[in-house]
C-alpha positions as CSV (number, residue, x, y, z in Angstrom):
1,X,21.9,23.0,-44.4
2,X,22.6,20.2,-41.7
3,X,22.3,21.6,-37.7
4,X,25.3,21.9,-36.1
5,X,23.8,20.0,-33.3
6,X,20.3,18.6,-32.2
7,X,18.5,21.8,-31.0
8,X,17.1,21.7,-27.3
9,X,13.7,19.9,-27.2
10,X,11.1,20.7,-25.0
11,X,7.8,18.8,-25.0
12,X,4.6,20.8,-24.0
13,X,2.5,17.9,-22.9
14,X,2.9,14.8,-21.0
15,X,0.9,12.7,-18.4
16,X,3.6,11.8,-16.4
17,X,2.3,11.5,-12.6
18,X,-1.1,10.0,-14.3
19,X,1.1,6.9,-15.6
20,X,2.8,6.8,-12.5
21,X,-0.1,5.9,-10.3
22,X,-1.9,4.4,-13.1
23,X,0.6,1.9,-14.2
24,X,3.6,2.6,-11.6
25,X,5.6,3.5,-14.4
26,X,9.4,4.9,-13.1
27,X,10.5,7.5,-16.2
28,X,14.0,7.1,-14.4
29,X,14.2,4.0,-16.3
30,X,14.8,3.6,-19.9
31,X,11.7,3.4,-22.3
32,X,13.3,-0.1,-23.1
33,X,13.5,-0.8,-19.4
34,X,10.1,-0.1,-18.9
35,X,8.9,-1.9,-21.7
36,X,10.6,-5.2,-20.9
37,X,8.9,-4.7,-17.2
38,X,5.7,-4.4,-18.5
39,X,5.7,-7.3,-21.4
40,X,2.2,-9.1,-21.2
41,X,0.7,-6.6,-18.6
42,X,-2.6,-3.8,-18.6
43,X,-0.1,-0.5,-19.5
44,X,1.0,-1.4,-22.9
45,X,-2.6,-2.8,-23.7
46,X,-4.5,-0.2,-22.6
47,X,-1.9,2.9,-23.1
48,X,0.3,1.5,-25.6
49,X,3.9,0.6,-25.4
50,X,5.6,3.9,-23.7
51,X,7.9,6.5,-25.9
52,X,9.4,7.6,-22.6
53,X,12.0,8.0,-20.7
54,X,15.5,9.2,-18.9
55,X,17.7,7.6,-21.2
56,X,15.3,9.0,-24.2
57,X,15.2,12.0,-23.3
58,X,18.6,12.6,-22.8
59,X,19.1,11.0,-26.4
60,X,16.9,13.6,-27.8
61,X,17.9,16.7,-25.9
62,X,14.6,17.2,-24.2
63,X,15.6,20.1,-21.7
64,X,12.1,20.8,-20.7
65,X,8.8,18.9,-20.2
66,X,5.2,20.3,-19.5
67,X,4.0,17.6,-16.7
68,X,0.6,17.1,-16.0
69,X,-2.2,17.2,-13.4
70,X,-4.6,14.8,-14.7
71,X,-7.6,13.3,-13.7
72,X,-10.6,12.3,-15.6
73,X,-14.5,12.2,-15.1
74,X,-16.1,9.0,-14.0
75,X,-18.1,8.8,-17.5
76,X,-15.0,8.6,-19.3
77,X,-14.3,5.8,-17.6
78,X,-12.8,2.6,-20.0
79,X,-12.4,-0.1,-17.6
80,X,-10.9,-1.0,-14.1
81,X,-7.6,-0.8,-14.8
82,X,-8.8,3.3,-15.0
83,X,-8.2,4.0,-11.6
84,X,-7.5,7.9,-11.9
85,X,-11.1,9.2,-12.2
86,X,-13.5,11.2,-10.2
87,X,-17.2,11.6,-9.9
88,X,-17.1,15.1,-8.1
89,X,-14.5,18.3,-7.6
90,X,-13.6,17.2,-3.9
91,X,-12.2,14.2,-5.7
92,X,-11.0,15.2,-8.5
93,X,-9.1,17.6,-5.9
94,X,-7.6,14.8,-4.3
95,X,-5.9,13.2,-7.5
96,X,-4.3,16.5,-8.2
97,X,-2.6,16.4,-5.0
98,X,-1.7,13.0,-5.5
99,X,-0.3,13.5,-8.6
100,X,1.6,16.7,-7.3
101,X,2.9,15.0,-4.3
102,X,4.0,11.9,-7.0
103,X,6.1,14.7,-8.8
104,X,7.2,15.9,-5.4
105,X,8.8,12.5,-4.6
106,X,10.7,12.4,-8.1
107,X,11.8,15.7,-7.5
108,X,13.3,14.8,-4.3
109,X,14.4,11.5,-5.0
110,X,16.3,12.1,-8.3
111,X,17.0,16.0,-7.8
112,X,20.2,15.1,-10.2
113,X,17.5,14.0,-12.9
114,X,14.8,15.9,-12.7
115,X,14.0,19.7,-11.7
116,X,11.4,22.0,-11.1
117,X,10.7,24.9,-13.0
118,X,8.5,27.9,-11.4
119,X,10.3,30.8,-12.7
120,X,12.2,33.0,-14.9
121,X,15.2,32.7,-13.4
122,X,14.9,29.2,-12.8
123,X,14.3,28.5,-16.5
124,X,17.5,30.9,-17.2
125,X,19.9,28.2,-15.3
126,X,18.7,25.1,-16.4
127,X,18.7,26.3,-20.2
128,X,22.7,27.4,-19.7
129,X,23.7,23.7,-17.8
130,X,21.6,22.6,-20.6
131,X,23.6,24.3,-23.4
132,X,26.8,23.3,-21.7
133,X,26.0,20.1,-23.3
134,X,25.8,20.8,-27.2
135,X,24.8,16.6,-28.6
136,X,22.9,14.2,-27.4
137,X,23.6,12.6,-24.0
138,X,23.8,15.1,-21.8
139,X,23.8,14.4,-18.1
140,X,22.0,17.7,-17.2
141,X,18.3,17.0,-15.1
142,X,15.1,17.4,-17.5
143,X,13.1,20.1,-16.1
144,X,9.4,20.1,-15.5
145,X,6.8,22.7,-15.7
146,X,3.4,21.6,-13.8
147,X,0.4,22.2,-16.1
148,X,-3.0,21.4,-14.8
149,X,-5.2,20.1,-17.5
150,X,-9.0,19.5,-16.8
151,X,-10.2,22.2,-13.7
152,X,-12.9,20.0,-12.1
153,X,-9.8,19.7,-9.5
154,X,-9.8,23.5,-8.7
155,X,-12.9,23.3,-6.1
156,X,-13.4,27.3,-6.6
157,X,-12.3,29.5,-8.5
158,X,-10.8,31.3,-5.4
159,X,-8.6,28.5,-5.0
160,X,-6.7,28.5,-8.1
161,X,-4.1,31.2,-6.0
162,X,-3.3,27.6,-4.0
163,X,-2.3,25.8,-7.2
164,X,-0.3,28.2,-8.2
165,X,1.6,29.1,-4.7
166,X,2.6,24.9,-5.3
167,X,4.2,25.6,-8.5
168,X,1.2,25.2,-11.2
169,X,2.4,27.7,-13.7
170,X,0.1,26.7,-16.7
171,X,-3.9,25.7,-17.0
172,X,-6.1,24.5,-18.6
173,X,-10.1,24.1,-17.6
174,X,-11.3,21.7,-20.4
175,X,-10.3,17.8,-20.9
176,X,-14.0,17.0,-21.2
177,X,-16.5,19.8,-19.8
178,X,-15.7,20.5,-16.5
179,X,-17.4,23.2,-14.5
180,X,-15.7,25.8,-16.1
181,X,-16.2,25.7,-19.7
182,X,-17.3,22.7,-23.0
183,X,-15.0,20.0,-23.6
184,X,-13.7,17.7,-25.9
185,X,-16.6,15.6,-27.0
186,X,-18.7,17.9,-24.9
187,X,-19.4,21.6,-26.5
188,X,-20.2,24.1,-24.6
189,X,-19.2,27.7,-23.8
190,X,-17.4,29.8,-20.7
191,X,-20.0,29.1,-17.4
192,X,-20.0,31.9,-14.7
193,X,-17.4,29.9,-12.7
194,X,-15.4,29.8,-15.9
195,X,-14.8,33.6,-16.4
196,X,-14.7,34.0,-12.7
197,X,-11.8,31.2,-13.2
198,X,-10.1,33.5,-16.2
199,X,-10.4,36.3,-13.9
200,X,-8.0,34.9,-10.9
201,X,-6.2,33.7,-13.3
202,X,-5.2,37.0,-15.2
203,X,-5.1,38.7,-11.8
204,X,-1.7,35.8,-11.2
205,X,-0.8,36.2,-14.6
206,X,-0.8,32.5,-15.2
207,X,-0.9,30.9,-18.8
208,X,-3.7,29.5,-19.9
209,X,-3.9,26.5,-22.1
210,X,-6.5,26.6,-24.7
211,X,-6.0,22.6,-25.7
212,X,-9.5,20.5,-25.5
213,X,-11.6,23.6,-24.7
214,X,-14.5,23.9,-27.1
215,X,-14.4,26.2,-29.9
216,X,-17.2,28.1,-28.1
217,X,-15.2,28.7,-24.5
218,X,-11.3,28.8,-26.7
219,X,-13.2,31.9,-28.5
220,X,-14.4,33.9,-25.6
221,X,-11.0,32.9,-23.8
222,X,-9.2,34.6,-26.6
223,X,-11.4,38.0,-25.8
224,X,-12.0,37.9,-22.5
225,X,-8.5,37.0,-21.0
226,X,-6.0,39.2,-21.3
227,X,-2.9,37.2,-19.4
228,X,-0.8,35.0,-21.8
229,X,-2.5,32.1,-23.4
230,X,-1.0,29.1,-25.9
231,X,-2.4,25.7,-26.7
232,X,0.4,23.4,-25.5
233,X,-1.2,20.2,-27.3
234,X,-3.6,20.8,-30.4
235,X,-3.5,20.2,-33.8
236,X,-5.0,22.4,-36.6
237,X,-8.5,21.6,-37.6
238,X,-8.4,22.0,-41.5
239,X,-6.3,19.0,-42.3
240,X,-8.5,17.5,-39.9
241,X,-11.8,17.8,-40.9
242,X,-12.4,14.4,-42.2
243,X,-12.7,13.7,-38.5
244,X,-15.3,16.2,-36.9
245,X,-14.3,16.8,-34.0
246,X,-13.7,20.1,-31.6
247,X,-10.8,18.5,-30.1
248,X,-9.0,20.7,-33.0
249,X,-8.1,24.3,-33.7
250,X,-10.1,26.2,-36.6
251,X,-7.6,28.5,-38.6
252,X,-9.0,31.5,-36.6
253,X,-8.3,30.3,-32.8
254,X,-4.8,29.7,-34.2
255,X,-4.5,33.2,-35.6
256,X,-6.3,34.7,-32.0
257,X,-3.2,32.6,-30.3
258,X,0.1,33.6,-32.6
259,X,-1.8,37.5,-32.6
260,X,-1.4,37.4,-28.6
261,X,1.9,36.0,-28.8
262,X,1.1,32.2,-28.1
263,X,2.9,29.1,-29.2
264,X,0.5,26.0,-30.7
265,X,2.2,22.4,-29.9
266,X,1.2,20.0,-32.6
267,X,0.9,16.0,-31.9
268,X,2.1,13.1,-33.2
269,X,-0.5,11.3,-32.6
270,X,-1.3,9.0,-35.7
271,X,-5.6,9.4,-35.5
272,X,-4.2,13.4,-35.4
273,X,-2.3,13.2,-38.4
274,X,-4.2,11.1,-41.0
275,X,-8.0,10.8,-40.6
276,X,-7.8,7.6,-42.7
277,X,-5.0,6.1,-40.2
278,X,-6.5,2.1,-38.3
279,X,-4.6,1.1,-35.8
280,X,-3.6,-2.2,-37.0
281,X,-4.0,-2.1,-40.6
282,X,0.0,-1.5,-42.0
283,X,-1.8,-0.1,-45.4
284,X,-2.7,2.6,-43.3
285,X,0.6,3.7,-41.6
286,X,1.6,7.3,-40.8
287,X,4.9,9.3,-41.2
288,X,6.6,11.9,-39.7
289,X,5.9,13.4,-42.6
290,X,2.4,14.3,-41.4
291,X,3.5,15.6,-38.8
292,X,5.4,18.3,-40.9
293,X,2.9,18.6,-43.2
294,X,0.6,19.9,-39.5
295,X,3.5,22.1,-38.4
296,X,4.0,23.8,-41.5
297,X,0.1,24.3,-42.1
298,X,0.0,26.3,-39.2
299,X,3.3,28.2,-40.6
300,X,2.0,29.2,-44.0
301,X,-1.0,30.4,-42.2
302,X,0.3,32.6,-40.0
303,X,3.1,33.3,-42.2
304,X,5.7,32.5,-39.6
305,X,7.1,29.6,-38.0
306,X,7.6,31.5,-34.5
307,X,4.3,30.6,-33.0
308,X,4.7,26.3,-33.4
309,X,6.0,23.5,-31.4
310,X,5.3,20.1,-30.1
311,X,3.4,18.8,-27.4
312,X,3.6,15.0,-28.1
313,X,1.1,14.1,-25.7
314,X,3.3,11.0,-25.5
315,X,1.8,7.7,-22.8
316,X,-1.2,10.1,-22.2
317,X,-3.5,7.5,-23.8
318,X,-1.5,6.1,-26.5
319,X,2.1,5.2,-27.6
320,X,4.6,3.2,-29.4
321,X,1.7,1.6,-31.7
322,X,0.2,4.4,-32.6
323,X,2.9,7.5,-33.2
324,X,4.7,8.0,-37.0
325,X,6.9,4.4,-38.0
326,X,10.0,6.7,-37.4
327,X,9.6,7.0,-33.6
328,X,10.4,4.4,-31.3
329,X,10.8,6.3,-28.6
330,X,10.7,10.0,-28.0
331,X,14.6,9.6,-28.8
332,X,13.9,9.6,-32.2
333,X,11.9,13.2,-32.6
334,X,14.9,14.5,-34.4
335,X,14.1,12.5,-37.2
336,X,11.5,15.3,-38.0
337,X,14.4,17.5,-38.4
338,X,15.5,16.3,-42.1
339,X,11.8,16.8,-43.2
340,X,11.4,20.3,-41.8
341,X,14.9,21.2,-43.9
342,X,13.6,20.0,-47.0
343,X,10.5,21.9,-46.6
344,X,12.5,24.8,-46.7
345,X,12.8,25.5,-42.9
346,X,16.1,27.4,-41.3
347,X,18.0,25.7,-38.8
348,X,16.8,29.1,-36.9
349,X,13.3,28.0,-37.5
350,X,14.0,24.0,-37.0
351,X,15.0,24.9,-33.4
352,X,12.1,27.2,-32.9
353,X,9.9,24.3,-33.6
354,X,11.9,21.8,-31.3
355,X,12.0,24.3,-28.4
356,X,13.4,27.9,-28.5
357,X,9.4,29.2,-29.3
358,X,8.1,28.0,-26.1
359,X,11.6,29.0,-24.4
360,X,11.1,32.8,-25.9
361,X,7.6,32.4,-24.7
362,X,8.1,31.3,-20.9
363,X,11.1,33.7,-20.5
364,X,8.3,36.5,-21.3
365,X,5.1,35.1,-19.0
366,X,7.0,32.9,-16.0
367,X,6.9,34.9,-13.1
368,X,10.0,36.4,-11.9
């Protein structure tokens, strides 16, 4: 059965204020726009051509957006066009304010396209202006919810209250290790500082985001914290594991997250989706039915599609060249739709997927 509309999108993961000052990209402007502007130049060769923006958005119904505070370590470092990197916590600190201050200035600048979200009630008004538009197009701002991803900027522990006072609803402590806990790339478990962390966190009832923790840490999160928890951007180990890695989720961190009521956002990310995938060998193209094929591994698992969604992960370090061939933008995510219907999924489930899980989920843990 066909939707009566394109449900409400909302995207759990996005880099936004990091390709801001990175590349000084303006996601007022079209993803066209901005790809016009930067022909020839260091963003589309080092991030990829970008999937974003107002225009696209709109297009695709995306009501709601995770936003990031980014920063990475020094030794990640890929070059000097990398300019968002630290080498200690006091800096690290500083490029989360940055970044927070960058949001603050879109905020105020564009207030009728974009909005904050901090709240319950917040959340409750946006989704009705939103639903006053049922297609594509709607005029309505595109709300973002600050995640801080990576805790190297949190100096102490103690200071997390601070972060969340500015609107920082949702963290997580791992990109690579950070003080707190192993990484991507870097294993490791929970440190001290890291259940101290947990600990302040729980006491604020914040979310905590289990994406690039090591399995170690993402383990003893899952007993030791008892607020709510989700991974906003993470894809399911076992069709995975031709490509080690413990940037995935094995089958039993994803049952610890749907049994504590978490939502898991998969990512279309083509190295995510098919092992075998090269960048610029066409023989070796991926499809968005991949990305189904993720989204409904997780489903059969858990036997439900309730605890699923998306986090595209979109201009955080690739983009146009390396997403499904259906995308050209993030306009285009309702192409997924058709796929999910033939694999059986309701149009109840379809917009679960899309955007009512992590709604149900944030009208539970946001604070009043």
């Amino acid at each position: 059965m066909e939707p009566t509309h394109t449900p409400l999108f909302i995207d759990a993961h996005e880099d936004l204020a990091w390709n801001m000052l990175t590349f000084g990209r303006d996601y007022r402007q079209s993803a066209i726009e901005t790809r016009q502007r930067e022909a020839g130049g260091i963003a589309p060769r080092f991030n990829g051509d970008t999937m974003l923006g107002l225009a696209e958005y709109r297009q695709a119904r995306t009501m709601l957006i995770f936003a990031t505070l980014f920063t990475a370590p020094v030794r990640s470092k890929e070059g000097d066009w990398d300019i968002i990197t630290y080498r200690d916590s006091a800096e690290a600190h500083r490029q989360n304010l940055q970044q927070l201050d960058a949001y603050e200035r879109l905020l105020g600048e564009s207030p009728e396209d974009f909005t904050r979200i901090t709240n319950r009630g917040e959340l409750k008004r946006h989704v009705d202006r939103w639903q006053a538009y049922p297609d594509s197009g709607s005029s309505a701002p595109v709300g973002l919810l600050f995640l801080m991803e990576g805790g190297d900027g949190i100096r102490s522990p103690r200071e997390v209250e601070e972060w969340y006072e500015r609107g920082v609803c949702l963290f997580g402590p791992a990109w690579m290790s950070t003080r707190y806990c192993g990484g991507t790339k870097e294993p490791g478990p929970l440190t001290g500082e890291g259940f101290e962390l947990l600990h302040r966190l729980e006491d604020l009832g914040a979310i905590l985001d289990l994406s690039h923790m090591d399995e170690a840490a993402a383990r003893q999160s899952l007993d030791a914290y008892q607020a709510p928890l989700l991974a906003t951007h993470a894809n399911p180990y076992t069709p995975n594991r031709q490509r080690e890695s413990n940037r995935f989720l094995k089958d039993e961190i994803i049952h610890g997250i749907a049994e504590r009521g978490g939502v898991i956002g998969v990512v279309p990310y083509n190295l995510f989706l098919d092992p075998a995938w090269l960048k610029d060998d066409p023989k070796t193209a991926v499809t968005l039915e991949r990305l189904a094929e993720q989204i409904d591994y997780v489903c059969q698992l858990l036997g439900s599609a309730r605890h699923v969604g998306i986090g595209t992960d979109f201009d955080g370090g690739f983009g146009l060249q390396s997403t499904p061939a259906e995308l050209r933008s993030i306009a285009d995510m309702p192409a997924l739709i058709p796929i999910l219907q033939k694999k059986g999924y309701t149009e109840t489930e379809v917009a679960g997927i899309f955007g009512q899980n992590w709604l149900d989920f944030l009208l539970r843990h946001l604070p009043e």
